[in-house]
Structures are given as C-alpha cells and as structure tokens.
C-alpha positions in Angstrom: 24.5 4.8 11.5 22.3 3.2 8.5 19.4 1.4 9.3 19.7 -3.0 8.9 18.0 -3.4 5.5 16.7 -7.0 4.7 16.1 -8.0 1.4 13.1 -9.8 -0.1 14.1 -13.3 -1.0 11.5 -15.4 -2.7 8.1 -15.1 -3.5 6.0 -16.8 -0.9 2.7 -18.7 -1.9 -0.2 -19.3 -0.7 -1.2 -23.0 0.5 -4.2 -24.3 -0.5 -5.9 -26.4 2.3 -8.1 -23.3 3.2 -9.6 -20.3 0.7 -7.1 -17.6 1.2 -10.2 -16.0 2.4 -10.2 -18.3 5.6 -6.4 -18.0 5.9 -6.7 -14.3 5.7 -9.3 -14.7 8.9 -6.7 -16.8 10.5 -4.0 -14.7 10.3 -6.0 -11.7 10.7 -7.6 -13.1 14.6 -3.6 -14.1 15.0 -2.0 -11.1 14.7 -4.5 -8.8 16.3 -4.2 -11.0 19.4 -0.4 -10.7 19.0 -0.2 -7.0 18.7 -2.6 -6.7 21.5 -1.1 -8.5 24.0 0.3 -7.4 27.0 4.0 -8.7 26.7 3.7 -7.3 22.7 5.6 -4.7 21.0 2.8 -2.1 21.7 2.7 -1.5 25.6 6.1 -2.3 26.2 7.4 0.2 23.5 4.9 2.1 21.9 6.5 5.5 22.8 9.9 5.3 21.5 8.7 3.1 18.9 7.1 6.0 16.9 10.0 8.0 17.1 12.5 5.2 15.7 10.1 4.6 13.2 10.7 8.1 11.8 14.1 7.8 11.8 13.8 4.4 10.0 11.4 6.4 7.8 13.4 9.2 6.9 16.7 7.1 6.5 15.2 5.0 3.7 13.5 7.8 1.6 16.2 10.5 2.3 16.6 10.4 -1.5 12.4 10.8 -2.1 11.7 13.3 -0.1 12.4 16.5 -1.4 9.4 17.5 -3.7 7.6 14.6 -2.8 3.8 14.2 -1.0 3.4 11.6 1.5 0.3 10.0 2.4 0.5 8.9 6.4 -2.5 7.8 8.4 -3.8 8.6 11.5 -3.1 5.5 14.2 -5.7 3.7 16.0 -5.6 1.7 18.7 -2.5 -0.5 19.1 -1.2 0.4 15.7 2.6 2.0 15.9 2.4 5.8 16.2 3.2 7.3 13.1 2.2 11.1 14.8 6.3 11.5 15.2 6.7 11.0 11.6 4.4 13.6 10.7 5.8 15.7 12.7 9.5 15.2 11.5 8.3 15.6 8.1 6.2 18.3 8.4 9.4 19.7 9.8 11.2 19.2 7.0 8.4 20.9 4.8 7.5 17.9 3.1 4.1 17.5 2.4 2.1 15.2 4.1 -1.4 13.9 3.3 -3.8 12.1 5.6 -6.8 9.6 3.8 -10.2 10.2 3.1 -12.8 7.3 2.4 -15.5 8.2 -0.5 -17.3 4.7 -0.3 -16.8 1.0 0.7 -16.0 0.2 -2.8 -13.4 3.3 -3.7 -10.2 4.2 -3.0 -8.9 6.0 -0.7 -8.1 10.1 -1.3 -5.9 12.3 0.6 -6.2 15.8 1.6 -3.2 17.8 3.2 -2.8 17.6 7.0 -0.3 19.0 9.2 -0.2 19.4 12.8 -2.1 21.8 14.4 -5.1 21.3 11.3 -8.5 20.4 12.5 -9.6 16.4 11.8 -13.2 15.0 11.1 -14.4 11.8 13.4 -15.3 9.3 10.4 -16.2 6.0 9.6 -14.5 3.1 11.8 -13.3 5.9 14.3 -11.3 6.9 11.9 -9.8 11.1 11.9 -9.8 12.3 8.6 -8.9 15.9 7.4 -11.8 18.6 6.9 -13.2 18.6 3.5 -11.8 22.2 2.8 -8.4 21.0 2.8 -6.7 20.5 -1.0 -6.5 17.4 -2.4 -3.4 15.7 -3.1 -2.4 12.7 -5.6 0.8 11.2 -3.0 4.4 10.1 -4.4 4.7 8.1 -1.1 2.2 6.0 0.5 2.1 4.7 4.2 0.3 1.7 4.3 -1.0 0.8 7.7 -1.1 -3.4 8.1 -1.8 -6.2 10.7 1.0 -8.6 9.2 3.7 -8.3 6.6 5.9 -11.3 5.0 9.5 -11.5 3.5 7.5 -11.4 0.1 6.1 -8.0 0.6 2.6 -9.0 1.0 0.6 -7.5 3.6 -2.8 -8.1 5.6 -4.4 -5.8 6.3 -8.4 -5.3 8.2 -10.7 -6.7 5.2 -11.7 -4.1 3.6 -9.9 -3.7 0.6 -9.0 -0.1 0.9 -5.4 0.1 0.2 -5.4 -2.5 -2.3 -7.8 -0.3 -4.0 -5.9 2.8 -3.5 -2.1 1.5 -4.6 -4.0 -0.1 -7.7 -5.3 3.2 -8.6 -2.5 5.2 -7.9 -0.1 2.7 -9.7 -2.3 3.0 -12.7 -1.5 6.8 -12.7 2.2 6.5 -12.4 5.2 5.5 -9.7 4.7 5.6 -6.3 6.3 3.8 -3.2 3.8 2.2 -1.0 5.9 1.5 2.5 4.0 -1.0 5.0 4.5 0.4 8.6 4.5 -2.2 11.2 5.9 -3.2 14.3 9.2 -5.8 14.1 6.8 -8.3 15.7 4.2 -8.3 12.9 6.2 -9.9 10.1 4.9 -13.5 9.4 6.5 -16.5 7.6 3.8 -16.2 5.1 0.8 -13.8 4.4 -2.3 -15.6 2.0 -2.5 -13.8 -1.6 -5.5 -13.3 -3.0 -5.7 -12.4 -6.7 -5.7 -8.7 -6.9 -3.6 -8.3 -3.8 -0.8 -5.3 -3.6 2.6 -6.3 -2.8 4.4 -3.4 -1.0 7.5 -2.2 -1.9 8.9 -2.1 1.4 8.1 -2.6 5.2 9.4 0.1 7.6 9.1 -1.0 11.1 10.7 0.7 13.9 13.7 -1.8 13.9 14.6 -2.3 10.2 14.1 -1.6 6.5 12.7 -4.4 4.1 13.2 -3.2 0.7 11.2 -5.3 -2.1 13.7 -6.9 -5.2 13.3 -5.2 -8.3 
C-alpha cells in the first residue's frame, strides 16, 4: 500500500512580536521538551519507528534512487533512528554518505559510509566517517530537524549547518533535501529567518509531505 502523502498548502509567515531569533529559541526549548518526553513518539516507538521510516523513505524516492548518492546522518539521542534506512539502502546498493563538519562557518561534506565502516567521535558527539573514506557530492539529502511545518520550513539546533550545506549544494545543481522527523514534530508554524532552507519534503515514519512545485 502507498504511503498518505500530504501536500504543502500555503506558505506560512513568520509573526513579528518576537525576532525570529527569539521564536526560533521558543520553538527550539518546545520541541526538544516534546521529543523528550516520556509519553512522546521516542520511547514509546523508537524501534519500529526507524524501520517504518525506511519504508516511508524508500516508497517516496523509489524513482531517485537508482544511481543516486544519499547523504543520511548518524542519530543522536532521541532523534528517529535512521540506522534501518542505511541499512535498506545499503542493501539496495545505493550509496549512502554520512557528514563531515570542516568549520562552524562551512558546510557540511559527506564521505561514503556503509555499515560495518569504522566512524570518528567528533564535534557535538557527533560519528563521522574516517577521513580516508571518498568524498561524495549527494543527489539526496537527509536533513535531521527538531520541528517541521506544512510550509516546509524546518528548525533545526542553531547552528546553521544544513542551511549552509542545501545552499551550497543547490548552487551546484538539483538535489532533494528530505527533513526526517517524527509525526509529532510537525508545528503549525516554524519562524523564517532570511536565508532559511525550505525542504522539499518531510518523511516521518507515518507519512510523506511533499513540497508544491
């Protein structure tokens, strides 16, 4: 059976009674407390989660994959497992691509990863792949988030990696930045700040949300 896909529907705008920098802080303590919680998505569900978020995954880019590299990440903490989509695609011999941060101020890069290939403790607690393993320029990009909104605009931990990295990647040519989230961590609306990536979709382990072209 196909996955429930939800359309974007209008393009949601920030209010202005705070900086978007204070709603941003807002939202951010918000949704951390959410995802953390005991009765949230993440300890009630975290282990078939992951799994239905491959499915989910796989179902809406059935028709990228093939020949295509795709940048995952590795999860921390109570973010949703992506480990089972790496898996499945590195099943499917599609190649899969794990970050790499070269300063505060850059973008992200991605080396190839599989499973079973040895990961480097980095900043943040971050597990990034050895230094010796190629570099790769991704067709697909999954974008860890705190929040997402029916506008496609996500929020992510403050540091302004991803927006960085989609900026720089769009600026080389097309891509397909998914946000992966749980269900719970959509939000009426997320604050835009100038220079802010909209996603072209949100995969969560329950739906599909595909941007409007």
């Amino acid at each position: 059976m196909a996955p429930p896909t939800n359309m974007f529907r209008t393009l949601i705008l920030p209010t202005h009674t705070e900086s978007p920098t204070d709603e941003k802080q807002a939202l951010r303590r918000r949704a951390l407390a959410l995802r953390a919680n005991a009765h949230a998505a993440h300890p009630t569900r975290s282990q078939e989660a992951g799994t239905a978020l491959a499915e989910m995954f796989c179902h809406a880019l059935a028709d990228r994959l093939a020949d295509s590299a795709v940048a995952l990440y590795w999860p921390m903490r109570d973010e949703i497992d992506v480990r089972p989509l790496i898996i499945r695609l590195a099943e499917m011999s599609v190649r899969t691509a794990l970050p790499v941060m070269t300063g505060a101020t850059n973008p992200l890069t991605f080396r190839v990863w599989v499973p079973g290939d040895a990961l480097v403790a980095a900043a943040f607690g971050v597990q990034e792949p050895a230094a010796s393993a190629p570099r790769v320029i991704p067709d697909i990009v999954a974008v860890p988030l705190l929040a997402f909104d029916a506008a496609g605009h996500r929020l992510g931990y403050g540091g302004g990696y991803y927006d960085r990295t989609l900026r720089d990647l769009r600026s080389r040519g097309k891509i397909v930045a998914a946000g992966i989230a749980y269900d719970e961590q959509e939000f009426a609306a997320v604050p835009v700040h100038t220079g802010d990536e909209i996603l072209d979709m949100v995969i969560t382990d329950r739906r599909v949300v595909v941007a409007r072209k």
